[in-house]
N, C-alpha and C positions, 0 to 999 in steps of 0.2 A: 911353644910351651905345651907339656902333657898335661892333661884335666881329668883329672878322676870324679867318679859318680856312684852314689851309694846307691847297693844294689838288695841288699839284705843286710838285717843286724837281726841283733837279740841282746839279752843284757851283757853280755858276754863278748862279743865280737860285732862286725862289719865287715861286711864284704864291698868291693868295690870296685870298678869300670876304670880301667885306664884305657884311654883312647889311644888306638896303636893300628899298625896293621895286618898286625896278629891278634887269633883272641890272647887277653892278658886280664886279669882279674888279681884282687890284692883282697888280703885277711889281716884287719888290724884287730890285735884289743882295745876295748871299750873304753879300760881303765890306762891310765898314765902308765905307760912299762917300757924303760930302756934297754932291757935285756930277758930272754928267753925264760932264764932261769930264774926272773922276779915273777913270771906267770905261777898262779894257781893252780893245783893240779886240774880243777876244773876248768880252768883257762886252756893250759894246754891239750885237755881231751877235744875240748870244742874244735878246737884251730886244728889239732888232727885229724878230725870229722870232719873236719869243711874241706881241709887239702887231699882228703881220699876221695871224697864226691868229687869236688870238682874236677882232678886227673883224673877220675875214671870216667866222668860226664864228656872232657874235650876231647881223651883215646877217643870214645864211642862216637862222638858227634864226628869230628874236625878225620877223626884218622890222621893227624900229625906226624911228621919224621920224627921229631922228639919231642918229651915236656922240660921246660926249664922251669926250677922252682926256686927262688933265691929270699935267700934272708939277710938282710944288712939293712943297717939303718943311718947311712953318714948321711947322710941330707936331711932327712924326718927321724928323728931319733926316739923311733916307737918301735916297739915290737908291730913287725910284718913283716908279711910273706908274697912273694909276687908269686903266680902261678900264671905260665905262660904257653899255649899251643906254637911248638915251633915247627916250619916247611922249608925243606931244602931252597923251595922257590924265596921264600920271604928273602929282605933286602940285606939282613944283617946274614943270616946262618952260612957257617958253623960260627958266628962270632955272637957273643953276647948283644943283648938289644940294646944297649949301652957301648957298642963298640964301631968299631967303624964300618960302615954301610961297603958291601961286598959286590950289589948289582942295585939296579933301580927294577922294584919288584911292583907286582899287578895281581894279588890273588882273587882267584875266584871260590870263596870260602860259601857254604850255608852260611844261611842268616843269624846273625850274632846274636838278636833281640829272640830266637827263638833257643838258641840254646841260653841266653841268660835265664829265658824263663826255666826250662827244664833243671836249672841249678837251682833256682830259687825253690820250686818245690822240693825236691830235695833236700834244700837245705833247712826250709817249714816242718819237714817231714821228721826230720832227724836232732835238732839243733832246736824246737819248740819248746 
């Protein structure tokens, strides 16, 4: 089972740690929201701000093959966003992390707890 870990909030949003073998981080709203377009306009600048820092934090950190960013809510039926660092090497790519495992992967990634930190100021910074 995957476990997620709250990593930042504010009154507006939460960010969150899913444990993976990619970095992977998730943006919920605060408030009860099943769909995109029940957010506030304030709702939604925040979560735009938080989904630009963070892709531009794991480009800069991680240097990734690609970022995946996905929005659905069929199992948690909340407005959120996964934002994910993806590498050729990892176990799923080019398949969704959600699809079936392509190779048994090993990365050797920087440390995860020092780019959380680097998001989190950022996201203090900005989202305050």
């Amino acid at each position: 089972m995957i476990m997620s870990t709250k990593m930042f909030q504010n009154e507006l949003l939460r960010v969150e740690i899913e444990e993976s073998e990619i970095p992977w981080l998730k943006i919920f709203t605060q408030v009860e929201r099943r769909e995109f377009s029940e957010c506030t306009l304030e709702e939604k600048s925040a979560i735009f701000i938080a989904l630009d820092l963070i892709e531009k934090e794991m480009l800069s950190y991680y240097q990734p093959t690609k970022i995946n960013i996905a929005s659905f809510g069929n199992y948690v039926p909340l407005v959120h966003w996964h934002i994910m660092a993806r590498f050729k090497e990892d176990s799923f790519f080019p398949e969704p992390m959600w699809g079936t495992a392509q190779r048994k992967a090993s990365l050797s990634l920087p440390s995860f707890e020092q780019f959380c930190e680097n998001v989190n100021v950022k996201l203090e910074k900005n989202l305050a």
